[in-house]
C-alpha positions as CSV (number, residue, x, y, z in Angstrom):
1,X,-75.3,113.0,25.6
2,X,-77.0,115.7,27.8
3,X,-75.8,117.6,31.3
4,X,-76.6,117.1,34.3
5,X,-78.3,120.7,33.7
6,X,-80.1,120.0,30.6
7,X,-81.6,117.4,28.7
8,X,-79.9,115.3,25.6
9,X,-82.1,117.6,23.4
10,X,-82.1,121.1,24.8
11,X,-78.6,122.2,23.0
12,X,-79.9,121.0,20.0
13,X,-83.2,123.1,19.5
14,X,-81.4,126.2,19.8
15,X,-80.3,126.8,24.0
16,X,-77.3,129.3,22.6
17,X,-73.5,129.3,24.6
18,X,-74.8,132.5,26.1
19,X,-78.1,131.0,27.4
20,X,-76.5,127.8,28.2
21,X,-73.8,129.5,30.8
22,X,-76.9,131.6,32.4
23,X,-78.3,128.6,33.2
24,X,-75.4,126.7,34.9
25,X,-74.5,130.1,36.5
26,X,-78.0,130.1,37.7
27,X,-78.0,126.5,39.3
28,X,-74.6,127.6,40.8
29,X,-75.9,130.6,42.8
30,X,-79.0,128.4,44.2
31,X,-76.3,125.4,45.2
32,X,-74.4,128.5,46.9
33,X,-77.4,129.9,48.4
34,X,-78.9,126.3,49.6
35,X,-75.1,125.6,50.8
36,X,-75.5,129.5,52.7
37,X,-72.0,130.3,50.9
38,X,-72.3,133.9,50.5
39,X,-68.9,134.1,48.6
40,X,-70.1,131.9,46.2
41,X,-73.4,133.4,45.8
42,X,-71.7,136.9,44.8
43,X,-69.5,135.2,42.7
44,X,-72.4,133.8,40.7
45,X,-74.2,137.1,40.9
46,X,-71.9,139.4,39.8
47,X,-71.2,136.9,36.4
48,X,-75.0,136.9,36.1
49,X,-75.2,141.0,36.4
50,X,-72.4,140.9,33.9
51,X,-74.2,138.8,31.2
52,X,-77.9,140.6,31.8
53,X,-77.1,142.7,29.0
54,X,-77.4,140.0,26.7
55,X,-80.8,139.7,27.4
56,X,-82.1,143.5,27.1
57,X,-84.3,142.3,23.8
58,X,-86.1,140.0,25.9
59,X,-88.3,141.9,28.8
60,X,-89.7,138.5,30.3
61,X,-86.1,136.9,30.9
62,X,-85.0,140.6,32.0
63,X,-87.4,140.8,34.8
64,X,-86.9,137.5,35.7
65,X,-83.1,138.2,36.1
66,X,-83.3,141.0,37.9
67,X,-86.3,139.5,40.0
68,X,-83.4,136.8,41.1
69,X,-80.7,139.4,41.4
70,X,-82.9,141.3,44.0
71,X,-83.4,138.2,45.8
72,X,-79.6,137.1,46.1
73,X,-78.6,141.0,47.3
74,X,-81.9,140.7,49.6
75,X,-80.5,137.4,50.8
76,X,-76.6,138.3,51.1
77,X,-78.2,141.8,53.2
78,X,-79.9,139.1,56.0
79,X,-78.3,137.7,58.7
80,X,-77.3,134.4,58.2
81,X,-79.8,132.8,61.1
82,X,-82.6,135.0,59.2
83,X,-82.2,134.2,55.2
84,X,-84.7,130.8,55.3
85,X,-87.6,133.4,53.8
86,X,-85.1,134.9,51.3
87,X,-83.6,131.5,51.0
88,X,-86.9,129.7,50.1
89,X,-87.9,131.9,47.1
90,X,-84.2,131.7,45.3
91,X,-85.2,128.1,43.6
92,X,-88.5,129.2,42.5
93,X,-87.2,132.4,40.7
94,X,-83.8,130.2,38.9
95,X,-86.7,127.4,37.7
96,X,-88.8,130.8,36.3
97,X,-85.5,132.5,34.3
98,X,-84.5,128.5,33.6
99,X,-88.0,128.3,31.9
100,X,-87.0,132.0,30.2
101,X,-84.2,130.9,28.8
C-alpha cells in the first residue's frame, strides 16, 4: 500500500531510499514553511543540503535543489510579516524537484 507521499506504484518502478527521503524531506520543509516554523524549515534544509551530493550526476534535479534551497534561506532572511512572496513560490519549486526525482 502506498504513502501518503507517493502513490501504491511509485516505490516499485524504481523511486530509490535516497530519492524517496528527499521527497518526504521536501514535503516537510513546505509543511514548515506553510506552518511559518523557521526551526523546522532549517531542520529540513540543512538534511536536504546534506543529501544534494547524491544528486551531482543529475543537473536538472541539482538546479532544482538548489533553486529550493535559495528560496528557504531567501525566506528564513525575511521578516516574518514579509515571507507571503517567498512563501508562495516554496510549493511550486518542492512539486518541480518532486517531479525530478
Amino acid at each position: 500500500m502506498g504513502s501518503a507521499l507517493l502513490g501504491p506504484m511509485d516505490f516499485r518502478y524504481g523511486l530509490r531510499p535516497g530519492r524517496l527521503l528527499s521527497v518526504a524531506l521536501a514535503k516537510g520543509l513546505g509543511d514548515a514553511v506553510s506552518g511559518n516554523d523557521e526551526s523546522a524549515a532549517d531542520r529540513y534544509r540543512r538534511r536536504l543540503r546534506m543529501m544534494a551530493g547524491q544528486f551531482d550526476t543529475n543537473p536538472a534535479v541539482s538546479e532544482a535543489l538548489d533553486r529550493l534551497l535559495s528560496a528557504i534561506e531567501h525566506w528564513s532572511a525575511t521578516k516574518v510579516a514579509e515571507r507571503y512572496k517567498a512563501e508562495r513560490q516554496v510549493p511550486e519549486l518542492i512539486e518541480r524537484l518532486v517531479e525530478l526525482l
